[in-house]
C-alpha positions as CSV (number, residue, x, y, z in Angstrom):
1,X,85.1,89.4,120.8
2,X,84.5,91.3,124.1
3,X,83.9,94.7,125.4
4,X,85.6,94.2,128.6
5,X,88.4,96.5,128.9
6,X,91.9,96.0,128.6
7,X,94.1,94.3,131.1
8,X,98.1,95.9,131.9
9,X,99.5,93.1,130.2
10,X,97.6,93.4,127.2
11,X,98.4,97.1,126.7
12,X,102.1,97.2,127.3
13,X,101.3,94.0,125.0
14,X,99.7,96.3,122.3
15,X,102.4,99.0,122.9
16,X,105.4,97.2,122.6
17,X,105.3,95.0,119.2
18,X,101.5,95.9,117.9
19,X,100.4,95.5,114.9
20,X,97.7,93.6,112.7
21,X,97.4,89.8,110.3
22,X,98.0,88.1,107.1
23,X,96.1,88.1,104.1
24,X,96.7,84.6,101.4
25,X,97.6,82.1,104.4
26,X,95.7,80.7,106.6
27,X,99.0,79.9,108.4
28,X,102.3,81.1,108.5
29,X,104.7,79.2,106.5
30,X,106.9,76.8,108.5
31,X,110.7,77.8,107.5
32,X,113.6,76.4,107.8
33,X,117.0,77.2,108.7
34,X,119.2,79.1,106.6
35,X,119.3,82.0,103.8
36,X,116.0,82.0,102.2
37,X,117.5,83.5,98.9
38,X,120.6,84.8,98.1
39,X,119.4,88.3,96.6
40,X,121.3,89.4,93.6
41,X,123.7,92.4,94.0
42,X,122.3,95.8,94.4
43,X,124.4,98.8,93.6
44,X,122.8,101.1,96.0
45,X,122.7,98.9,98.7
46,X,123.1,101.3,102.5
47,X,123.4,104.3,99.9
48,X,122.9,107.6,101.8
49,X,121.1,110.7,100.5
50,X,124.3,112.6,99.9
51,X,125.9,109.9,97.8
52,X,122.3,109.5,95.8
53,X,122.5,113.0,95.5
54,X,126.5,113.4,94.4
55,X,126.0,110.5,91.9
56,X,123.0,112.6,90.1
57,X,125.1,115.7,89.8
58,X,128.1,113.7,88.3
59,X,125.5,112.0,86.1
60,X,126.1,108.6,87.2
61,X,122.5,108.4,88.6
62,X,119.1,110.0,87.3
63,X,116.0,110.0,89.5
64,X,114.5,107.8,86.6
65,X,117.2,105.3,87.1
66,X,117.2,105.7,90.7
67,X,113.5,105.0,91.6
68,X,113.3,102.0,88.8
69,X,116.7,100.4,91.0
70,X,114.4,100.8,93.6
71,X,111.6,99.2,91.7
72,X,113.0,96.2,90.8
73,X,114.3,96.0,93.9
74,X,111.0,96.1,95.6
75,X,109.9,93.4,92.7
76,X,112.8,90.9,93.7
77,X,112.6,90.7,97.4
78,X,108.8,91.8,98.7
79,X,107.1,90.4,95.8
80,X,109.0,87.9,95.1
81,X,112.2,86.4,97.3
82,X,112.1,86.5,100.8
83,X,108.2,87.7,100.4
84,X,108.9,90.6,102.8
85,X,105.4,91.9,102.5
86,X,106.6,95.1,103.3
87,X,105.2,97.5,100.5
88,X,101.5,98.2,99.7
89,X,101.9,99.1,96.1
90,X,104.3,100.8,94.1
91,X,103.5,104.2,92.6
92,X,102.4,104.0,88.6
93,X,103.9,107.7,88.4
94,X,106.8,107.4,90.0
95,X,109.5,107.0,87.2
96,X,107.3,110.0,85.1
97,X,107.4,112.0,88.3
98,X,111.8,111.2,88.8
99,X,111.7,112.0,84.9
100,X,110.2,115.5,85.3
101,X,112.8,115.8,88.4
102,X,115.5,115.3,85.8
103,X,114.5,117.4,83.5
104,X,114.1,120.5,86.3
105,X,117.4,119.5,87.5
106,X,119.2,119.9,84.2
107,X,117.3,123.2,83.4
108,X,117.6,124.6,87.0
109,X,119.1,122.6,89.1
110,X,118.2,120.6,92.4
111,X,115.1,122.4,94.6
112,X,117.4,120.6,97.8
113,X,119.2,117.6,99.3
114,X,115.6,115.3,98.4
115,X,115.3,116.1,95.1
116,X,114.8,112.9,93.2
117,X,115.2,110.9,95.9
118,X,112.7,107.9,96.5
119,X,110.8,107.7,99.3
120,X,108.1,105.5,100.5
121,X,105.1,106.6,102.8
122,X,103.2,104.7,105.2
123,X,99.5,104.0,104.0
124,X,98.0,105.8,106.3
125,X,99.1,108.9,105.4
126,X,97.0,110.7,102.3
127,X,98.0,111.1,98.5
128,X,95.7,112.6,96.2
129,X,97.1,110.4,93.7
130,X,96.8,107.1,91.9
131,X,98.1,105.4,95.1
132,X,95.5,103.8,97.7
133,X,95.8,105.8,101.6
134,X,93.8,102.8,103.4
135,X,95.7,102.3,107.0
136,X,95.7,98.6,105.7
137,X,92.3,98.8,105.7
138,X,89.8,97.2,103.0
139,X,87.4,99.6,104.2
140,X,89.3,102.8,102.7
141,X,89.7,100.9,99.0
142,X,89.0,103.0,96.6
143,X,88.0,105.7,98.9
144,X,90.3,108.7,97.2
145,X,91.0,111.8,99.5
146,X,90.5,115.2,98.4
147,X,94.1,116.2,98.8
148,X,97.6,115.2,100.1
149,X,98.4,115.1,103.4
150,X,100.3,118.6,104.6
151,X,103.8,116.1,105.0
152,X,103.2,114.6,101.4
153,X,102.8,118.0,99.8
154,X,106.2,119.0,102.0
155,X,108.1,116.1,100.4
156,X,106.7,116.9,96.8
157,X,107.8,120.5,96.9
158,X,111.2,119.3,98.4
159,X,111.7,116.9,94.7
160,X,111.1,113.7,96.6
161,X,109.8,110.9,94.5
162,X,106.8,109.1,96.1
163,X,108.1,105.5,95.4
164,X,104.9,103.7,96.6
165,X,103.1,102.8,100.0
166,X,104.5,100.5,102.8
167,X,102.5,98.2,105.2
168,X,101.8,98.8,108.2
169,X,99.8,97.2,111.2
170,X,96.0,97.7,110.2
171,X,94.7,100.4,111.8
172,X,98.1,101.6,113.3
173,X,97.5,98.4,114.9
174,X,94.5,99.9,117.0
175,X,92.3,97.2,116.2
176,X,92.8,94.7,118.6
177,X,93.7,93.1,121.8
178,X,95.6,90.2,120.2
179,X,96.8,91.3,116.8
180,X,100.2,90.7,114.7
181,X,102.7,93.2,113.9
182,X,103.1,93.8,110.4
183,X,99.7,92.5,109.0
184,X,97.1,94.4,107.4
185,X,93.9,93.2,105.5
186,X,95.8,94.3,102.3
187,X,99.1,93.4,102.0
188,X,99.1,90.7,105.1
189,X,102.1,89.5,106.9
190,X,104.9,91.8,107.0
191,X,108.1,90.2,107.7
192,X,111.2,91.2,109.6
193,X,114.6,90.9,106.9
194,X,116.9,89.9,109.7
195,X,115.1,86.6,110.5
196,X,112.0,86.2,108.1
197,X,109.7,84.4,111.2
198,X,110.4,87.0,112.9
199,X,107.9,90.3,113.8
200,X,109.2,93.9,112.0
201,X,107.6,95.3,114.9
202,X,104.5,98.0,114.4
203,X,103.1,99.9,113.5
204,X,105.3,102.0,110.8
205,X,106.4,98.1,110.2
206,X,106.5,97.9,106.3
207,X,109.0,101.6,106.1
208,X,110.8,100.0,108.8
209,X,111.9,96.8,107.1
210,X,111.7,98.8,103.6
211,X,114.5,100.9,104.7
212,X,116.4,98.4,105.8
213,X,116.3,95.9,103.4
214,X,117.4,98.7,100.5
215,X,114.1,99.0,99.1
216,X,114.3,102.9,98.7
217,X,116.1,105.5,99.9
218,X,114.2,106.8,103.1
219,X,110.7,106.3,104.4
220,X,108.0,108.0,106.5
221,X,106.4,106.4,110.0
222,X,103.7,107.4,112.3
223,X,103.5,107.1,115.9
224,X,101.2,107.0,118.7
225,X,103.2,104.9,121.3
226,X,106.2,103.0,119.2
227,X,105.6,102.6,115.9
228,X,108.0,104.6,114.8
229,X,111.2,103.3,117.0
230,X,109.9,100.0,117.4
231,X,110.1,99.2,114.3
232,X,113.2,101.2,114.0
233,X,114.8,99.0,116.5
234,X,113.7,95.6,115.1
235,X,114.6,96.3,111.7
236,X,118.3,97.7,112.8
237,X,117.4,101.4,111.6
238,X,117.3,105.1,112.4
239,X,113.8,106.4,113.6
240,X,112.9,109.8,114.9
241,X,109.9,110.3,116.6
242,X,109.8,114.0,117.0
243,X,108.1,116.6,119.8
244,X,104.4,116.6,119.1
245,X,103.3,119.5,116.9
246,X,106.4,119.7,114.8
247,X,105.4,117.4,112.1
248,X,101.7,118.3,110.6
249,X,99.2,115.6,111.3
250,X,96.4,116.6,109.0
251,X,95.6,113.9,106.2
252,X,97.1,111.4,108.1
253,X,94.7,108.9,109.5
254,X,94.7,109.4,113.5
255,X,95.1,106.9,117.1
256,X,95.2,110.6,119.3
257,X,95.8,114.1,118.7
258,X,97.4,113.9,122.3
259,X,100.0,111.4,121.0
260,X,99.8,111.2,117.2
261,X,103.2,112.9,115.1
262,X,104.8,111.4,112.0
263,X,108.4,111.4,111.8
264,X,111.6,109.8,109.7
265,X,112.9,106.2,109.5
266,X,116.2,105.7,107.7
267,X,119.2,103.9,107.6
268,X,121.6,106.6,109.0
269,X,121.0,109.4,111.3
270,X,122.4,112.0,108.3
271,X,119.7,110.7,106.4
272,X,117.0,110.7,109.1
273,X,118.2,114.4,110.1
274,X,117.5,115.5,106.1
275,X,113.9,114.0,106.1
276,X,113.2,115.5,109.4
277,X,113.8,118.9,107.9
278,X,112.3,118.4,104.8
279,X,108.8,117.5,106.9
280,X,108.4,120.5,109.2
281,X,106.6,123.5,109.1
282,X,103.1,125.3,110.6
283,X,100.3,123.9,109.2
284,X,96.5,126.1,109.6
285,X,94.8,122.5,109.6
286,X,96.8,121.1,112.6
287,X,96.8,123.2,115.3
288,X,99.4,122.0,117.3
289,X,102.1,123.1,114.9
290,X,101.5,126.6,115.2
291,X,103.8,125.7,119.1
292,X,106.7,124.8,116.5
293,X,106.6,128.2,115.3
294,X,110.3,129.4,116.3
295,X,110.9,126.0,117.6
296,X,111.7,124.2,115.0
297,X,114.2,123.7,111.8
298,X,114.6,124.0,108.2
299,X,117.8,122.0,108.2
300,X,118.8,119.7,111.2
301,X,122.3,118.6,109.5
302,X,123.8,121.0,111.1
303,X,123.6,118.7,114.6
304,X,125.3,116.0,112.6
305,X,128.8,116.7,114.9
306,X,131.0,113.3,115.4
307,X,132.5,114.8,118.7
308,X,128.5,115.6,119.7
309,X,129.1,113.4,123.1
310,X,131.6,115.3,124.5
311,X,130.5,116.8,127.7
312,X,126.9,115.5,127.2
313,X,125.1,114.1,130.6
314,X,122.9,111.3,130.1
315,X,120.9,109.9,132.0
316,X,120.4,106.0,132.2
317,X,116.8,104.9,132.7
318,X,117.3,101.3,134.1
319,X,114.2,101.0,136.4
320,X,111.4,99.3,134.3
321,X,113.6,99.4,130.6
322,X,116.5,97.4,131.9
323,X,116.5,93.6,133.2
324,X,114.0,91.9,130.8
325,X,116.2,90.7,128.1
326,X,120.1,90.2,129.8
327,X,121.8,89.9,126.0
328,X,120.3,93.3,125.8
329,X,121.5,94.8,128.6
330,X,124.7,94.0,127.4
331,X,124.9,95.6,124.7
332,X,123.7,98.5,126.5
333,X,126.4,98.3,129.1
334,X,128.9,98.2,125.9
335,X,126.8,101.4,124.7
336,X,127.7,103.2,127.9
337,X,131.4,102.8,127.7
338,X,131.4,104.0,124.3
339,X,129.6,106.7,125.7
340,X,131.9,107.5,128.4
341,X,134.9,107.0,125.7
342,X,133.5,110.1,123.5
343,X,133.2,112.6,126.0
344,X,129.8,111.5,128.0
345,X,128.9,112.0,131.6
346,X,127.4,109.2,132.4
347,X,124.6,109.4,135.4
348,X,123.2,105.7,136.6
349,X,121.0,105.5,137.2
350,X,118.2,108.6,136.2
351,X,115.3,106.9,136.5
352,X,111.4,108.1,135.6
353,X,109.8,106.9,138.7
354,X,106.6,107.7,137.0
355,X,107.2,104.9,134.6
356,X,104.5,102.5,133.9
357,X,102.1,104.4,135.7
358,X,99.8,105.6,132.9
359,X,99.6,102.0,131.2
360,X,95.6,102.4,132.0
361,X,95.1,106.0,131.3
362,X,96.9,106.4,128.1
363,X,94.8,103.9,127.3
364,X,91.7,105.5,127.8
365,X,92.5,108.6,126.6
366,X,93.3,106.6,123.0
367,X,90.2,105.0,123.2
368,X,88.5,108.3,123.7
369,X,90.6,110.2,121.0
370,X,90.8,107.4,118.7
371,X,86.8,108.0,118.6
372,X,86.4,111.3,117.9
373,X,89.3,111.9,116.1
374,X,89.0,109.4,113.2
375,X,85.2,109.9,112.9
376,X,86.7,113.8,112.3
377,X,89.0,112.2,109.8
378,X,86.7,110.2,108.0
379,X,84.4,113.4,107.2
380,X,86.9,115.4,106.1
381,X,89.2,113.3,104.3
382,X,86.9,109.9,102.8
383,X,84.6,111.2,100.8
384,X,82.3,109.6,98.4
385,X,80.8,105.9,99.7
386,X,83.2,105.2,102.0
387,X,82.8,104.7,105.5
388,X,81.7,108.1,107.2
389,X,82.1,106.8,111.4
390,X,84.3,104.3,113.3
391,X,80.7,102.8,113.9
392,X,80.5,101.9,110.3
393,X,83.8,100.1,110.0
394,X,83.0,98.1,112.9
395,X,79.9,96.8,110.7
396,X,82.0,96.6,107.6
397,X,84.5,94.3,109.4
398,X,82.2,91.8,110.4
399,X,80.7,92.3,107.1
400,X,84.1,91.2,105.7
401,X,85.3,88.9,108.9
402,X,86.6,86.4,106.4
403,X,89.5,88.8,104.9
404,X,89.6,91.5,107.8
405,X,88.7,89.5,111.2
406,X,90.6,86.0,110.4
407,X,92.9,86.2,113.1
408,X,92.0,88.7,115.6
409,X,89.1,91.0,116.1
410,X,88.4,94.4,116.3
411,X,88.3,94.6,120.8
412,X,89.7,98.1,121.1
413,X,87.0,99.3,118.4
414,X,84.2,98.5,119.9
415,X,85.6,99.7,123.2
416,X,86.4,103.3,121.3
417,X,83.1,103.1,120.1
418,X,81.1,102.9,123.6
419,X,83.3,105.9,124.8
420,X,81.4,109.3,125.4
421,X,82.6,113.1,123.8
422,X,85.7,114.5,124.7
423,X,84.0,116.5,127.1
424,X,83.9,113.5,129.5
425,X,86.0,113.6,132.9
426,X,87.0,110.4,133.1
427,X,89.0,111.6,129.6
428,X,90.0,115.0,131.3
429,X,91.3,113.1,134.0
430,X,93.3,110.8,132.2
431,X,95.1,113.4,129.7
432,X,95.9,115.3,133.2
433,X,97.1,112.4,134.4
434,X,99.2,111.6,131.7
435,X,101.0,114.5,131.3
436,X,101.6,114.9,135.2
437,X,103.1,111.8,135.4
438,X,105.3,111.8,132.0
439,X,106.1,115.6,132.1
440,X,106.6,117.2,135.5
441,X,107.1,114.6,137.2
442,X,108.6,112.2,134.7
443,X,110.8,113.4,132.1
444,X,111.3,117.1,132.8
445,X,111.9,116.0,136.8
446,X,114.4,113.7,136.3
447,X,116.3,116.0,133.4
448,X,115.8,118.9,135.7
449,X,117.2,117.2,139.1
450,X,120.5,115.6,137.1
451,X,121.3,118.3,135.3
452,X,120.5,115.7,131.7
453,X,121.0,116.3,128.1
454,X,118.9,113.2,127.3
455,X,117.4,110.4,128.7
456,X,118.6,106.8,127.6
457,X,118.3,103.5,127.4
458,X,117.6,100.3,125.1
459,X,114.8,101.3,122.7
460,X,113.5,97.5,123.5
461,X,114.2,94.1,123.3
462,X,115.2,91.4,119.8
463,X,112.3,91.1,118.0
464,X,109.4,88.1,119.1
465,X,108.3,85.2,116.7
466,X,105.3,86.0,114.6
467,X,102.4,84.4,116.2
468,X,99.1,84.6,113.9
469,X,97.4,82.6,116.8
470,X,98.5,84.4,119.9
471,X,99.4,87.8,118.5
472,X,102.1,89.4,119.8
473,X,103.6,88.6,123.2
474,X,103.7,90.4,126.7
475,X,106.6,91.4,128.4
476,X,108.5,94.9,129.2
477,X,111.3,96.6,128.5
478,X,109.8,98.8,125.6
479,X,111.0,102.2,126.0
480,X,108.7,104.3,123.5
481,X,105.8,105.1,126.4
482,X,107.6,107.9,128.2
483,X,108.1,110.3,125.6
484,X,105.3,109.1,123.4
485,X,102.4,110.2,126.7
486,X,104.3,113.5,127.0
487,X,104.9,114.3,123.5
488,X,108.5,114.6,123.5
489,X,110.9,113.7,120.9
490,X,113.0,110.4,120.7
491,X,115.7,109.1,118.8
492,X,116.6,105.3,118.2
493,X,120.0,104.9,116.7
494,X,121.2,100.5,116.2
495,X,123.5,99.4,119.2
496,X,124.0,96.0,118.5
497,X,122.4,92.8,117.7
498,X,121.3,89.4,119.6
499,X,121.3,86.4,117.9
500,X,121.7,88.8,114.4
501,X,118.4,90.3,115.6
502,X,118.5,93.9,115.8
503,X,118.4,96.7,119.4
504,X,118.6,100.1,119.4
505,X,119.5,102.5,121.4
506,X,117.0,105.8,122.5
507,X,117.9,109.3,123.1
508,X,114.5,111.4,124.9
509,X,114.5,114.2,125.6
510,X,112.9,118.0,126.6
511,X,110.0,119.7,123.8
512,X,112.2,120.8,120.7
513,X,115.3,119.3,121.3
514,X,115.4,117.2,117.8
515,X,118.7,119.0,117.1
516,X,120.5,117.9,120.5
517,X,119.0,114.1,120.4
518,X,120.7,113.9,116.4
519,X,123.7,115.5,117.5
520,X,123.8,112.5,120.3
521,X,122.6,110.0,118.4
522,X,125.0,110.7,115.1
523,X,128.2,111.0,117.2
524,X,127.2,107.8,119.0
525,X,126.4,106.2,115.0
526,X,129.8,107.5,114.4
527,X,131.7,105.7,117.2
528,X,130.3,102.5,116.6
529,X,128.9,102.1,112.6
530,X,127.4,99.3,114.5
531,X,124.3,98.6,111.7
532,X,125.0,96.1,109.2
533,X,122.1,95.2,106.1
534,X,119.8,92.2,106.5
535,X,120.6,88.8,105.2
536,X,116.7,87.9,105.3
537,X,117.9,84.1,107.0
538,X,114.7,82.2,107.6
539,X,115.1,82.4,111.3
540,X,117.6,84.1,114.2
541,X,121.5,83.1,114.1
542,X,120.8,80.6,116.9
543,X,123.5,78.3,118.3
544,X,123.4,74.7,116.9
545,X,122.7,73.2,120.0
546,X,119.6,75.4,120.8
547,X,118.0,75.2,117.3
C-alpha cells in the first residue's frame, strides 16, 4: 500500500472500467468455451414498461406475479447459473409491497407508468427498510439509515417495487489504485452476461448487467466519472447520466458533490426516459437541485420522436475517444451514416481540445470531496456503531484485510484521508480548473463554435478480461470524463457489438438538455434496434483460429 499519488495512467485506469474484488474465490474460475447454461425461457424477457404496464391493466400480469418472475429469475441465473453476482440481496417485502400495489390499482387505479413495476437500486443508495445500503462495503452491515434516500422515496411514491439491491464496485470503486470492476466485499465478483470472464464495467456494474440480463424491469446507477454509461456500454444498455443537480443526491453514499448525480439504466431509451422522470424533483437536503427548478421534467416521453435526427448537428469528438480500439471505430463510422440517413448534420470532426487535461485535477478534487463529503454522510446517515469517518473505515479494512483487502488495497483512501478542508487552494484551483477546461472551453466552446445539438462519439471500448491480480487495465478511449468534470448530461444508447461484446454510443450535451439527448438517442435506437439480450457464453465470440 502506498501514499504516493496517482499516476495518468492509473486514473484514466480508475475512470474507465473501475470497480472493486471477489468475495468466496481466491481465484477466478478458469472457463471454458461455450454457453455456460442454457437459461430456461423467460416470458418477460426485453419487456418494456409500457408492455409491463398494458399486461397489468388487461390482467395478464399482477405486480405480485411480476416481481416473483423477477425473483426466480434473479434465483436461476445470479444465484445460481451463470453466477452473475450481480444482485446484493433481494428485498423480503417486495411481493407484500407489489401485492398492496394491486390492491390500490384495482380500487383506484395506477398512481403512473411505474406503478408495480420492479426495480432494483444500487447499494449505495439508502432504504430505510429491511434491505442492507452498504456501497459493497462490510463496514456499513447492519448499519440501518434513518430514512430513504430523496430518489428512493420518489420511486415509492411513483408505485415502483423495490426488487432488491445490485452490486456495485466497493466504494463506487473509490478504493483503490488497482481494483476490479464489479467486486465488492459482499457480493464479490460481478460478471459481464455477454462473456462471463469478462468485466460489467463500474461502478453502477450489478444494475448494469441486471438490466440486461432480464433480471427486473429497470434499475438505478450512480456516477462520478462513468459508472453509469460504462457499465451501460459493456452490458449493451441504455444509461443516462443526467446534468448535475437534477437528480437528488442526499442518502446516497458520495465520491464528490462536484461530480456525484444518480440517473437511469434500462434496456430501452422509452424506458430510461420514464425512470428519468419518475427521479426528479428539488430536494431542501441537496442543494444543487434547487438549479433544476424550471429546468427540469415530470415526463421526458414526450422526446421519444423516431424522426428526432432530422436536422440535428452533431458533433464527432474523434481526438482522444477515437483510434484505440479500430473494431470500434467501425461501428462508429456505421453509426454516422445512419446518422446522416435520418436527417443528421454531421460535423467531423468537433473536437474538445481540452480533453484529457484535467486527468490530475479531477482527481484531486475527488480526493478532497470524497473526504469531506462521506465523513458528512456517515454522520448524517450511519448512525448507531457504525463507522462515524473515512479515518475509521481505513482501520476497519485493515481490521478485516482478509475479506475486504484480498486483492487490492485501499490507495486512494488513505490519499483522501491526508487531504486538508475544502477550504484549501490547491482544491479551489483544481475545481476552477476543471470547469474551465470542460465548460467554457470544452464542451460549451466547441457546441458554441459548430453550431451542435450534441456531442458524440463511442461511449468506450469492448469490455477487458477480469483480472483479480492486475485490476483493471489502462488504455483510452473512455468518453464519460468530459461531461462527468462539467456536470453535463449524457446519454449512451448500444451501437453495435465486437466479438458479441457490447459499445455504445454517447450523446453530451449543454446543462438541461436531457429531453434533446433522448430525443437523439431514441430516434437513433429506433433506426438501428441494434441491442440484442445476453447469451452469458463463458468468454467473447472469438474466431476459432484466435481462441
Amino acid at each position: 500500500m502506498t501514499d504516493r499519488p496517482m499516476d495518468r495512467r492509473s486514473f484514466v485506469e480508475y475512470l474507465t472500467l473501475s470497480g472493486a474484488v471477489a468475495v468466496a474465490r481466491p481465484v477466478f474460475p478458469a472457463l471454458a468455451r461455450g454457453v455456460s447454461e442454457a437459461p430456461a425461457p423467460f416470458e418477460l424477457e426485453e419487456t418494456t414498461i409500457s408492455a409491463l404496464q398494458a399486461g397489468m391493466t388487461s390482467g395478464k400480469y399482477t405486480a405480485k406475479e411480476l416481481a416473483t418472475a423477477y425473483l426466480q429469475r434473479i434465483e436461476e441465473l445470479d444465484r445460481k447459473g451463470p453466477g452473475l453476482h450481480a444482485i446484493l440481496e433481494t428485498n423480503p417485502d417486495a411481493l407484500g409491497q407489489a401485492a398492496a400495489l394491486d390492491a390500490e390499482r384495482k380500487a383506484k387505479g395506477p398512481r403512473g407508468p411505474l406503478h408495480g413495476i420492479p426495480v432494483l437500486v444500487k447499494d449505495n443508495v439508502a432504504t430505510r427498510d429491511r434491505l442492507q445500503s452498504t456501497a459493497g462495503s462490510l463496514a456499513l452491515v447492519g448499519v440501518v439509515p434513518p430514512r430513504d434516500a430523496f430518489i428512493v422515496e420518489r420511486l415509492r411514491a411513483a408505485g415502483a417495487v423495490i426488487l432488491g439491491k445490485a452490486n456495485l464496485s466497493e466504494w463506487a470503486n473509490f478504493r483503490s489504485t488497482h481494483s476490479s470492476s464489479g467486486w465488492s466485499g459482499r457480493g464479490g465478483q460481478c460478471r459481464n452476461p455477454y462473456a462471463l470472464d469478462r468485466t460489467p464495467s463500474g461502478s453502477s456494474s450489478g444494475s448494469g448487467v441486471a438490466v440486461s440480463a432480464n433480471l427486473c424491469a429497470v434499475a438505478i446507477g450512480t456516477e462520478t466519472d462513468g459508472s453509469i454509461v460504462s457499465p451501460s456500454t459493456c452490458c449493451g444498455i441504455v444509461g443516462i447520466k443526467p446534468t448535475l443537480g437534477l437528480v437528488s443526491r442526499s442518502g446516497i453514499i458520495p465520491i464528490a458533490h462536484s461530480q456525484d448525480t444518480a440517473g437511469p439504466m434500462a434496456r430501452t431509451v422509452a424506458d430510461a426516459a420514464i425512470l428519468l422522470g419518475a427521479l426528479i424533483g428539488v430536494d431542501p437536503r441537496d442543494e444543487a437541485t434547487a438549479a433544476s427548478a424550471g429546468q427540469s421534467r415530470t415526463d421526458y416521453t414526450t422526446f421519444l420522436d423516431p424522426k428526432g435526427l432530422q436536422g440535428a448537428r452533431l458533433g464527432v469528438c474523434r481526438s482522444h475517444f477515437m483510434g484505440y480500439s479500430p473494431p470500434t471505430d467501425a461501428l462508429m463510422e456505421t453509426a454516422i451514416d445512419v446518422l446522416k440517413r435520418a436527417g443528421a448534420v454531421i460535423v467531423d470532426p468537433a473536437d474538445i481540445t481540452t480533453a484529457g487535461q484535467t486527468d490530475d485535477s479531477e482527481f484531486a478534487v475527488l480526493l478532497y470531496e470524497f473526504k469531506a463529503d462521506l465523513n458528512r454522510y456517515l454522520a448524517d446517515w450511519a448512525r448507531g456503531n457504525g463507522p462515524k469517518t473515512l479515518e475509521d473505515l481505513i482501520a476497519f479494512n485493515e481490521r478485516a484485510k482478509d475479506k475486504e483487502l484480498i486483492y487490492f488495497g485501499q490507495e486512494i483512501f488513505v490519499q483522501a484521508q491526508a487531504k486538508g478542508p475544502l477550504t484549501d487552494q490547491d482544491y479551489l484551483k483544481a475545481l476552477d480548473k476543471n470547469h474551465l477546461l470542460m465548460r467554457a472551453q470544452g464542451i460549451d466552446g466547441v457546441m458554441a463554435d459548430q453550431k451542435l445539438d450534441a456531442l458524440i462519439a463511442p461511449t468506450g471500448g469492448p469490455a477487458s478480461l477480469i483480472d483479480l491480480v492486475n485490476g483493471d487495465p489502462g488504455g483510452g478511449g473512455s468518453f464519460s470524463s468530459p461531461a462527468a468534470v462539467a456536470g453535463y448530461p449524457h446519454v449512451t444508447v448500444p451501437m453495435g457489438y465486437v466479438h458479441g461484446l457490447p459499445v455504445g454510443l454517447s450523446f453530451v450535451g449543454r446543462p438541461w438538455s436531457e429531453g434533446v439527448l433522448i430525443k437523439l438517442a431514441y430516434a437513433y435506437e429506433q433506426a438501428t434496434k441494434v441491442r440484442r439480450p445476453p447469451r452469458f457464453l463463458t468468454t467473447a465470440a472469438l474466431p476459432a483460429d484466435v481462441a
